[in-house]
N, C-alpha and C positions, 0 to 999 in steps of 0.2 A: 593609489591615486586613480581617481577614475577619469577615462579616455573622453575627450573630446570630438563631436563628431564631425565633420569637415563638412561646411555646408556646398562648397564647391566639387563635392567628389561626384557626385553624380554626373552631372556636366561634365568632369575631365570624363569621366565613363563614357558618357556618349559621344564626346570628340573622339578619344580612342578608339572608339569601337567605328566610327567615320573613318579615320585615318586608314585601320587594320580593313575595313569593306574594303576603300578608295586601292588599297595596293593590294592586297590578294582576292579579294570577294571572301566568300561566304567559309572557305577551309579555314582563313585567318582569323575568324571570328571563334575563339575559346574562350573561356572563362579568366583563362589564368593568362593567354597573353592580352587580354581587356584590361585585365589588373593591372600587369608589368607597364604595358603604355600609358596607363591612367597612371601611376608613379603610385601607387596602391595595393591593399590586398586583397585577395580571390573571395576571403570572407564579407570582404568590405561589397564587393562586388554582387556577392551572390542576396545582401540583405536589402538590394534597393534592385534588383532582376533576378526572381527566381532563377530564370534559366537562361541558355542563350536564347531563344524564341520569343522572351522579351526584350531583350536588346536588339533584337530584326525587328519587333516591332515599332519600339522606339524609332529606330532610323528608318522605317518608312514611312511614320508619323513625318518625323525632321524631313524627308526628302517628298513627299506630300506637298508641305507647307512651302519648300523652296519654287517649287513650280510653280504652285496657287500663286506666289509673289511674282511669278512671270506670267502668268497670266491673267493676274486682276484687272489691272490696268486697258487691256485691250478693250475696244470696242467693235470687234463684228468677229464672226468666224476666220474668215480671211485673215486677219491679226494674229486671233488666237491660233490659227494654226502654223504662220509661221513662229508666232512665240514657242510653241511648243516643240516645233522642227529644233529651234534655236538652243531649247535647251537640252534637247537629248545628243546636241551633239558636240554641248558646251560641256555637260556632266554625264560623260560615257556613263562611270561606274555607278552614278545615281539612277540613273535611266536603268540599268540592268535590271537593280533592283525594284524599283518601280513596276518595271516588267515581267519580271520573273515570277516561276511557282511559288517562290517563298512569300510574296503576297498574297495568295490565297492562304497559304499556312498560317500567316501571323496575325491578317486584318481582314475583313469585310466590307471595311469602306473605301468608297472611288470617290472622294471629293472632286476633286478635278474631274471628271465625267460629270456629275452628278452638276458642279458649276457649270461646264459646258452646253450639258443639257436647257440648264436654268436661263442660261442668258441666252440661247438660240431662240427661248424663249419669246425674253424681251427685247431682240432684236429683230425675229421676225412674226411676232405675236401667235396668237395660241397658248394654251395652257400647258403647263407640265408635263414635258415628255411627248409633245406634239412635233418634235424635231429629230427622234430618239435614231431613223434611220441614218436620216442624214449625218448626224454628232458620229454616229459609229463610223461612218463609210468613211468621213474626215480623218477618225481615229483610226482607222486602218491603213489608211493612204499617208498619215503622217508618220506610223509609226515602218511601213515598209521603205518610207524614202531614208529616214532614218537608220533603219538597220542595214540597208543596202549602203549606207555611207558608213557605217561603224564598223562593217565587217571587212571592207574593202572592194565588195564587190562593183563596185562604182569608183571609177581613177578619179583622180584630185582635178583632172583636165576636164572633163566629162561632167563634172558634179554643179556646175552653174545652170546647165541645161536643164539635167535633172530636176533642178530645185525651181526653176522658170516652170517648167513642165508643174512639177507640185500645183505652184502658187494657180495656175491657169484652170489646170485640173479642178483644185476649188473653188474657183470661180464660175466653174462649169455645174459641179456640184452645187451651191448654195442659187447660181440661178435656176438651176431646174428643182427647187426642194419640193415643189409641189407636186412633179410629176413623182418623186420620190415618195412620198408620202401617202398618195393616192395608187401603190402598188402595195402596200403595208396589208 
């Protein structure tokens, strides 16, 4: 009798392989326990992801697209950066990922940058990449407020300031972008 192929397996794949990130990171990510939690087998597994380095790529594909969905919607820098505060510290373990070396190992794309860039654009005009100092300085100051909250090195008492501090800070930043950009 010949097998049936399951159109929904690939998706329990990726949820599994979400779940196994979310509780161990990247050691829990095997072949064989991808399969076990997808309710499936290793062969199954292996003919829709060569390797594990495509299933990392998948989920920072999926964890990509969850951010871009927190940060479409905003309309200035200031938004987007607290969206983006918001979510890295909404989705510890996506954020890691996000963050991590294993992003250069699996992808070459930074949509989320690459939007950022684009609407700094259209929000304070100039062409493509005419904001490119400024988006990073954002992106470095959001991602240190962040990791300063993830690690703990910031108390739970402490962490309102912090994040007033943030918000002020780029307000500082995005009204000086010019003097920023005329240092480039």
């Amino acid at each position: 009798m010949p097998r049936h192929s399951d159109p929904e397996v690939e998706g329990r794949i990726l949820e599994a392989a979400r779940k196994l990130w979310h509780k161990g990171g990247e050691s829990a990510l095997s072949m064989r326990a991808v399969a076990k939690a997808a309710g499936t087998n290793t062969p199954a597994v292996y003919r829709r992801f060569r390797n594990r380095e495509e299933i990392l790529r998948a989920l920072v594909g999926h964890f990509q697209q969850e951010l871009f969905k927190v940060l479409q919607p905003c309309g200035s820098l200031q938004e987007l950066s607290q969206a983006y505060l918001d979510f890295a510290l909404r989705s510890q373990r996506e954020y890691e990922l996000l963050n991590s070396d294993l992003v250069a190992r699996v992808s070459k794309a930074r949509p989320n940058l690459d939007f950022a860039m684009a609407r700094s654009s259209e929000w304070l005009g100039g062409g493509p990449g005419a904001h490119s100092v400024l988006v990073f300085a954002i992106w470095a100051l959001a991602h240190g407020t962040a990791m300063l909250k993830l690690s703990g090195s910031v108390r739970d008492e402490d962490f309102p300031k912090m994040r007033a501090a943030f918000a002020r800070a780029i307000d500082i930043l995005v009204a000086n972008e010019k003097e920023l950009r005329n240092k480039e």
